[in-house]
Structure formats: structure tokens, C-alpha cells
GUGULUM-422387 format. One record per residue: residue number from 1; chain; x, y, z of N, C-alpha, C, O in turn. Coordinates in Angstrom, 1 decimal. Atoms other than C-alpha are relative to their C-alpha. Example, Ala and Ser with C-alpha at 12.3 -4.5 7.8 and 13.67 -1.06 7.14 Angstrom:
BEGIN
(lumvo 1 A (0.9 -1.2 0.0) (12.3 -4.5 7.8) (0.9 1.2 0.0) (1.9 1.2 0.7))
(lumvo 2 A (-0.9 -1.1 0.0) (13.7 -1.1 7.1) (-0.8 1.1 0.8) (-0.3 2.2 0.9))
This chain:
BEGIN
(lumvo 1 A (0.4 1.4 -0.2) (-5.2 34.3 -111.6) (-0.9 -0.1 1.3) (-2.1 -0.4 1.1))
(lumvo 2 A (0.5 -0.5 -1.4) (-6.3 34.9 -108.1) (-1.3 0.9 -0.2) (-2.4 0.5 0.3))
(lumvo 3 A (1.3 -0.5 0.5) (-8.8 37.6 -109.5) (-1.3 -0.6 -0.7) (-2.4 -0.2 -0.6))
(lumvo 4 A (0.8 0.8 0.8) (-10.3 35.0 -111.7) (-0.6 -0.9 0.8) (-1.8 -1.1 0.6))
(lumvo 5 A (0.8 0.7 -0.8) (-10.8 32.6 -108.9) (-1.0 0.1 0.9) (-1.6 -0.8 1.5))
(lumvo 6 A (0.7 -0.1 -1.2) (-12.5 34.6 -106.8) (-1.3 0.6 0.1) (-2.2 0.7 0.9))
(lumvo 7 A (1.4 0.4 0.4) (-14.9 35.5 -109.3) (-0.6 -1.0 -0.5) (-1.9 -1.0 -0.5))
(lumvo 8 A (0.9 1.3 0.5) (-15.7 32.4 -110.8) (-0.5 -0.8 1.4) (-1.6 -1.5 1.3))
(lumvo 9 A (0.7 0.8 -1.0) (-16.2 30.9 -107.1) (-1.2 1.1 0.6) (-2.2 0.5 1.0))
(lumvo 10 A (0.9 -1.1 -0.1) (-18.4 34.1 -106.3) (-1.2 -0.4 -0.9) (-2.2 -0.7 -0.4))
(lumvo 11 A (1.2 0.3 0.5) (-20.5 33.6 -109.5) (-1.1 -1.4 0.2) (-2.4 -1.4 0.1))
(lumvo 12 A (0.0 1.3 -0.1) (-20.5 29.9 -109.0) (-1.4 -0.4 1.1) (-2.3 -1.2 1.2))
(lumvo 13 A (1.0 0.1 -1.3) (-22.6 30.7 -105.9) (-1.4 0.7 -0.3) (-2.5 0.4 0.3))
(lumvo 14 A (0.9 -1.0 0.0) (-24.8 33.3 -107.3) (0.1 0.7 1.0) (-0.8 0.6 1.9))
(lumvo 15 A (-0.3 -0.7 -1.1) (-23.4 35.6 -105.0) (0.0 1.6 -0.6) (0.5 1.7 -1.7))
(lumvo 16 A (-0.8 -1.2 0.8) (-22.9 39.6 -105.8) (0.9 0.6 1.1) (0.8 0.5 2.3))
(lumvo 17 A (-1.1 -0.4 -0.7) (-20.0 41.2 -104.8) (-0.2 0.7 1.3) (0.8 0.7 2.0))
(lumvo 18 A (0.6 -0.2 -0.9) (-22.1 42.8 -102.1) (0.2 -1.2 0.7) (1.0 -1.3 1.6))
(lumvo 19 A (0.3 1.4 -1.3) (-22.9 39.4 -100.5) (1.2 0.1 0.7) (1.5 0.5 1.8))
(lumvo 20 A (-1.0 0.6 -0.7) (-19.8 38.1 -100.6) (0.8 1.5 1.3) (0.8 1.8 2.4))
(lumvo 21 A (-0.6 -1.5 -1.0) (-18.0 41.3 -99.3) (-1.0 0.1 1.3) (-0.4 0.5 2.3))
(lumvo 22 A (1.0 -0.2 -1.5) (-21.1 41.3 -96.4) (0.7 -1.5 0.7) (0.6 -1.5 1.9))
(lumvo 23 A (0.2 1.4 0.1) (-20.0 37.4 -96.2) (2.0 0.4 1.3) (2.2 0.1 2.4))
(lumvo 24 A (-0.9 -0.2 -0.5) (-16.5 38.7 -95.2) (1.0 1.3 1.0) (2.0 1.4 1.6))
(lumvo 25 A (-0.1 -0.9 -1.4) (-16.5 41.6 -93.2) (0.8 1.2 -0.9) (1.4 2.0 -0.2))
(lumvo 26 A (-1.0 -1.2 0.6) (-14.7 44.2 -96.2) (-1.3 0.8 -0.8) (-2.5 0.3 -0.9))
(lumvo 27 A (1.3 -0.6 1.2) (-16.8 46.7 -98.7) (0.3 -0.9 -1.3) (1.2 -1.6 -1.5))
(lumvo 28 A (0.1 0.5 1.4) (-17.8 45.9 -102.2) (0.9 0.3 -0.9) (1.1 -0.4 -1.8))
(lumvo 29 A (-0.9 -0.7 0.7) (-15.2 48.2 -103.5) (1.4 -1.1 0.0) (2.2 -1.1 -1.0))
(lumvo 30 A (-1.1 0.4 -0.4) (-12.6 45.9 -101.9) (-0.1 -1.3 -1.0) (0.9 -1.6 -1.6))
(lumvo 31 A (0.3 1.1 0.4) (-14.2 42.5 -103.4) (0.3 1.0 -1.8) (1.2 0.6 -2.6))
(lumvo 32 A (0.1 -0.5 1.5) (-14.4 44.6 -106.9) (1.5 0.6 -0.5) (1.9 0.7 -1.7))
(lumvo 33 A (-1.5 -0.2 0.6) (-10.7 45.7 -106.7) (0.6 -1.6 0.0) (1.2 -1.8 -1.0))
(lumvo 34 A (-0.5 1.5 -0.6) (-9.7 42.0 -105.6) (-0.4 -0.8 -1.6) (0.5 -1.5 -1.9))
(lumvo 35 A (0.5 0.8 0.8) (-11.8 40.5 -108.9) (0.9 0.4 -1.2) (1.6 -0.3 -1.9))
(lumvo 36 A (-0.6 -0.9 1.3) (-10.6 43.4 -111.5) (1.8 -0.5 0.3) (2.6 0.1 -0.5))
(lumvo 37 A (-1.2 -0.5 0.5) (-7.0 42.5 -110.6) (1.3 1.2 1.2) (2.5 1.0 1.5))
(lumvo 38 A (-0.3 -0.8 -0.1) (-6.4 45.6 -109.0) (1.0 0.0 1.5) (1.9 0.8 1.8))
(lumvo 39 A (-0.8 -0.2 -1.5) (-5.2 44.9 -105.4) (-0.6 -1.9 0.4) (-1.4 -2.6 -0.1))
(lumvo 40 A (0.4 1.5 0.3) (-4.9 41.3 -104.1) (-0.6 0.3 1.7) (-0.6 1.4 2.2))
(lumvo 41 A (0.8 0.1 -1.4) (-6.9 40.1 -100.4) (1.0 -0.1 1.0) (1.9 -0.8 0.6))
(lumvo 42 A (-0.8 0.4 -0.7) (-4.9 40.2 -97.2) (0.0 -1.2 0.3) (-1.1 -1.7 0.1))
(lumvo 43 A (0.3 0.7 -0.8) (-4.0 37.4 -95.6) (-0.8 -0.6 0.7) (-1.3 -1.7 0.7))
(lumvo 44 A (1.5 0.8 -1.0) (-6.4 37.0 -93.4) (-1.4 0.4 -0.8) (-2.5 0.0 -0.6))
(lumvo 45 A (1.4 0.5 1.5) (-9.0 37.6 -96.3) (0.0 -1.3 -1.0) (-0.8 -2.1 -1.5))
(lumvo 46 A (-0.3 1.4 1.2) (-7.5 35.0 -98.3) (-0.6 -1.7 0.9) (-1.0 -2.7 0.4))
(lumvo 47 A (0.0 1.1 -0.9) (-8.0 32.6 -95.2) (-1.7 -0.2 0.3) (-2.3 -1.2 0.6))
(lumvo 48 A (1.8 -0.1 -0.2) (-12.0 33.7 -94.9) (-0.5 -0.5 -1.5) (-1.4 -1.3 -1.7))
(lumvo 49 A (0.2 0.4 1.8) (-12.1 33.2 -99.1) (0.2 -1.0 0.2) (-0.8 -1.6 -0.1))
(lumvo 50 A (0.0 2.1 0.7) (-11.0 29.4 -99.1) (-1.0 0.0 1.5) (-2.0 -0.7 1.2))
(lumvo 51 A (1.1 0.5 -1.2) (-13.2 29.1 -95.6) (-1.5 0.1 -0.7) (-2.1 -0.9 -0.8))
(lumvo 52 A (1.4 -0.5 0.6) (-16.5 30.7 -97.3) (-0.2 -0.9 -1.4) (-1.2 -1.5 -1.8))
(lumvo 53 A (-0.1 1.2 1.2) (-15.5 28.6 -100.5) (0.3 -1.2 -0.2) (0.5 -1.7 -1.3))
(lumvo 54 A (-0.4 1.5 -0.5) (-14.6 25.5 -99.1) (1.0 -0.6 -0.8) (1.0 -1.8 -1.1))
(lumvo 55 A (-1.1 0.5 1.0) (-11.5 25.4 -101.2) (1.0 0.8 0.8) (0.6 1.7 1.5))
(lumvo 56 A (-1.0 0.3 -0.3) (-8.0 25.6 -100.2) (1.0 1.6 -0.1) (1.3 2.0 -1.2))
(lumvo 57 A (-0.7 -1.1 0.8) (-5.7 29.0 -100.0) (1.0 -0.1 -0.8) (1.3 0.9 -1.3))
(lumvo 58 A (-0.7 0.4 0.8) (-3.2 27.0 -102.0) (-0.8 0.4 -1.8) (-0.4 0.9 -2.9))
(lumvo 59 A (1.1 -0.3 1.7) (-6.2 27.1 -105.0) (0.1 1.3 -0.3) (0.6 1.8 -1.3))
(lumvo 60 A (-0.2 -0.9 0.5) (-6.8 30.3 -104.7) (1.4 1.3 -0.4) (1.3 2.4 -1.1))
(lumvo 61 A (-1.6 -0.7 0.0) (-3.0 31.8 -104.7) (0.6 -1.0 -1.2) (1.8 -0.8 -1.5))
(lumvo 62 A (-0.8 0.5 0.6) (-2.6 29.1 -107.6) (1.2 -0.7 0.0) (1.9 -0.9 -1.0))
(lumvo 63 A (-1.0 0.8 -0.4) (-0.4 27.2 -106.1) (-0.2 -1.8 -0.8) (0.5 -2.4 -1.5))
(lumvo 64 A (0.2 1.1 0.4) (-2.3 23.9 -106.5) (-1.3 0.2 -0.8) (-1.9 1.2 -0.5))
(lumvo 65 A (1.2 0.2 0.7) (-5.3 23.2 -109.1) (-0.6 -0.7 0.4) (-1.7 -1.0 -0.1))
């Protein structure tokens, strides 16, 4: 769920996983495990992800829609 939002707000921008990852201070590898699923963002990534996307860390964690 979390994977999904953080590519649909990523594409939404026209961003590539480069940007955003330059956008947030981690590699591309990290944004590309984070999308696939594979590993979720710490904390204090999740907190730069709703900052950079002007949406809520409740949204992205699924909490609220």
C-alpha cells in the first residue's frame, strides 16, 4: 500500500526515482526498494515523503485516505 503511494505520488510529479531520491537525501536503490515493496522508508523518510508531497504520513502509512 505504502509502495503504491509513493509511486503514484512520484509519477504524479513526473519525477524519476533519481529525483525524488536526490529530493530526499537516500539513493535510487532505496526509493526503488521502497516502491517494489521491498523495504519500507524510515521514519524520518516517511516524514520528508508527506513534506515533499504535501500529503499527510497518515496517507502514506494508510491510515487515512
Amino acid at each position: 500500500m505504502t509502495a503504491e503511494k509513493i509511486k503514484k505520488l512520484r509519477e504524479a510529479r513526473g519525477w524519476t526515482q533519481a529525483e525524488l531520491a536526490r529530493r530526499l537525501g537516500v539513493t535510487r536503490n532505496g526509493v526503488n526498494s521502497w516502491e517494489q515493496g521491498l523495504s519500507m522508508p524510515s521514519p524520518a523518510c516517511l516524514v520528508e515523503l508527506a513534506k515533499v508531497f504535501s500529503v499527510s504520513t497518515d496517507y502514506l502509512l494508510g491510515v487515512e485516505s
